[in-house]
C-alpha positions as CSV (number, residue, x, y, z in Angstrom):
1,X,66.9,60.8,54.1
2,X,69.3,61.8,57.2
3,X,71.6,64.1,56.9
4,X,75.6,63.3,57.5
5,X,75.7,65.8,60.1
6,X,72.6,63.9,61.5
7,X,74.2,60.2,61.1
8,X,77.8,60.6,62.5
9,X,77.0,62.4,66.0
10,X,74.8,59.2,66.0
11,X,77.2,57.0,65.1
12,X,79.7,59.0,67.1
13,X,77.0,58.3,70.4
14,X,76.8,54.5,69.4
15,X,80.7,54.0,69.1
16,X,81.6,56.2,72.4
17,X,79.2,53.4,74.2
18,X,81.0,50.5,72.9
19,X,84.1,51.8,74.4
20,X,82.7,52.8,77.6
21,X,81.5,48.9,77.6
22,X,85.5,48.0,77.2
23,X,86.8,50.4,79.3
24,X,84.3,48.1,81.8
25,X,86.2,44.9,80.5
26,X,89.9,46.4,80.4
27,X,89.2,47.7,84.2
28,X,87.7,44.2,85.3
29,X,91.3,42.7,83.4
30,X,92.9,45.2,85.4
31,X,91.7,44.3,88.6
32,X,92.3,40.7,88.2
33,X,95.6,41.0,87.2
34,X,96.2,43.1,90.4
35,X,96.9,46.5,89.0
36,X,94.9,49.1,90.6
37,X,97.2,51.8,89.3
38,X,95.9,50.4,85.8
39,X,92.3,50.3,87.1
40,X,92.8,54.2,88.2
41,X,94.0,54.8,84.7
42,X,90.8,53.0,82.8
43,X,88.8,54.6,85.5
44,X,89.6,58.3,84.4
45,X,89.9,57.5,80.8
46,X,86.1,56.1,81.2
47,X,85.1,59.2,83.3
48,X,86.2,60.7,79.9
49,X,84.7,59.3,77.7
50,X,81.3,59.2,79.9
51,X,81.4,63.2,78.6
52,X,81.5,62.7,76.0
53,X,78.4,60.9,75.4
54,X,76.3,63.8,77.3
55,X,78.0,65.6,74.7
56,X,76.6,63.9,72.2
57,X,73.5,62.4,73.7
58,X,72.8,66.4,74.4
59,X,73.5,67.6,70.9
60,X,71.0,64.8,69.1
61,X,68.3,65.9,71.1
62,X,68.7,69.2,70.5
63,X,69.2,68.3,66.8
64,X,65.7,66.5,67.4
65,X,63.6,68.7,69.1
66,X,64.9,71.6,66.5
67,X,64.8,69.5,63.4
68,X,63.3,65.8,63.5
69,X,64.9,63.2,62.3
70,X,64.2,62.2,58.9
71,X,65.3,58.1,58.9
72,X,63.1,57.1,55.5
């Protein structure tokens, strides 16, 4: 069975992409709208957040290649 440790940097990955997706929507809103200031903001916020996912992205496969996953 996965471990926890193993399961939230997964879930951690999967949830800091569905943001970066709406950060996408809120800076298309933004543009709209005619607020580049706001699309500036959502822009470094995303830039952010794109970080963090190497972060994670990097720490699974290193938790991988060290360990395996174990998903039965």
């Amino acid at each position: 069975m996965m471990k926890n440790y193993q399961h939230n940097i997964i879930h951690q990955l999967s949830e800091t992409m569905d943001s970066l997706w709406r950060i996408g929507q809120y800076m298309k809103d933004a543009e709209v709208d005619g607020h580049p200031e706001e699309v500036e903001f959502w822009r470094g916020f995303k830039e952010t957040l794109e970080k963090q996912m190497v972060m994670l992205k990097d720490r699974l496969e290193k938790i991988v290649k060290e360990q395996g996953l174990d998903i039965s």
